[in-house]
N, C-alpha and C positions, 0 to 999 in steps of 0.2 A: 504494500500500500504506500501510496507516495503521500510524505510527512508534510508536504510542501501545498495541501491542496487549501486553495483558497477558498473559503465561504464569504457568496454573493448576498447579495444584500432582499435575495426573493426570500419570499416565505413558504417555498419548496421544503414540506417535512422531511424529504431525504435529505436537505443538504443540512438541518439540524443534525441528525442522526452521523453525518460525514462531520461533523462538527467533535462532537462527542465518539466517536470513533476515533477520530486523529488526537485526542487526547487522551484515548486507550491506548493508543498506538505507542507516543512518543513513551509514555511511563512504561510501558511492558518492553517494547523493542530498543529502546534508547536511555532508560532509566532516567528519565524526566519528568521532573514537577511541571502539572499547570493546572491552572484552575479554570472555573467555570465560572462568569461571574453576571448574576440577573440586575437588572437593573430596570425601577420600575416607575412610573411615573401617575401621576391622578387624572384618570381619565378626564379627557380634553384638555389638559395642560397644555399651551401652545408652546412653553419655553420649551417642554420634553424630547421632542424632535432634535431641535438647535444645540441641546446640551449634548445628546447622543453624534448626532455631525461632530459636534467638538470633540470629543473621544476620540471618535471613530479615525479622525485626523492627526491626534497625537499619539496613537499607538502606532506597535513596530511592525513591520511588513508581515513577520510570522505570528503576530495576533488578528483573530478573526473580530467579525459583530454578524447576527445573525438579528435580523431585528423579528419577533413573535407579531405584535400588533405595532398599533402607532407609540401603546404607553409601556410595551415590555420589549425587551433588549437583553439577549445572553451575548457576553465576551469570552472568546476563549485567551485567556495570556498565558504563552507559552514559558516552561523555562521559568519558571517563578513558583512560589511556597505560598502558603497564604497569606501571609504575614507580610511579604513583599506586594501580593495582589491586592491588598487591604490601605497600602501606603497608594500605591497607583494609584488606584480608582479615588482615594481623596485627596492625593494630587490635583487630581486632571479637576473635578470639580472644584477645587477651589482654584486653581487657575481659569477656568471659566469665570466664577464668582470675581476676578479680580482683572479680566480680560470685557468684562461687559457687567460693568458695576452696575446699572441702569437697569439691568435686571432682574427680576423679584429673586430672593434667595431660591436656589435649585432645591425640589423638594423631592424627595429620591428613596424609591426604598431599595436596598442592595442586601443580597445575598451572595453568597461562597460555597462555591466546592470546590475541591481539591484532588485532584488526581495523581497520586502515587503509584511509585513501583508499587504491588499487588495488591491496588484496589479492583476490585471483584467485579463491580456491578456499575457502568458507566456508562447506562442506556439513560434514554430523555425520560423515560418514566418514572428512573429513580433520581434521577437528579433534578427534574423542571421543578416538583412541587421543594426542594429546600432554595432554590432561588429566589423566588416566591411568596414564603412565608413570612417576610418581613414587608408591611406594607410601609408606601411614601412616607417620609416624616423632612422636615427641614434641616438639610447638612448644616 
């Protein structure tokens, strides 16, 4: 399976699943950390979008964004622990926060998963609902 496969920006279920596969992939065949990271917005949020484009723009060529709807958003960050994917992800947001001040504070709910050498189970059914469970609150 090639490591390298880029996830499009369609809401094509297989190319989630090719999402969550290449992060099977790189932990079992390459022994690499990455995580899964949701991110979720309040339905009709019009900033939601614009916050997501900004992500999506400062991550590295081998992280993905798979957007689910207009207010949910899984990232895959490659090569990173959780602990590192928890620094990003409130990076990027508050460099937004401080890139378009004029903007109501970003209200975000984010979840994490982690995928390790011999994590077992890293289908969309077991990991969508822990991205998830945390609803929007204000970063």
């Amino acid at each position: 399976m090639d490591t390298q496969v880029q996830i499009s920006d369609t809401r094509d279920p297989r190319r989630l699943r090719e999402l969550m596969e290449r992060a099977e992939t790189l932990a079992r065949e390459h022994g690499l950390r990455s995580v899964v990271v949701g991110l979720a917005g309040f339905e009709g949020d019009t900033l939601f979008p614009e916050i997501v484009d900004y992500i999506e723009s400062a991550l590295r060529v081998d992280d993905s964004v798979f957007r689910l709807t207009r207010e949910r958003v899984v990232l895959l960050l490659t090569d990173v622990d959780g602990a590192q994917a928890t620094a990003v992800v409130h990076r990027l947001l508050d460099q937004f926060r401080e890139n378009f001040p004029s903007a109501a504070e970003p209200s975000v709910g984010i979840g994490f998963f982690e995928v390790a050498p011999g994590v077992a189970d890293v289908s969309v059914k077991s990991v969508l609902p822990n991205l998830f469970a945390t609803p929007p609150k204000s970063h």
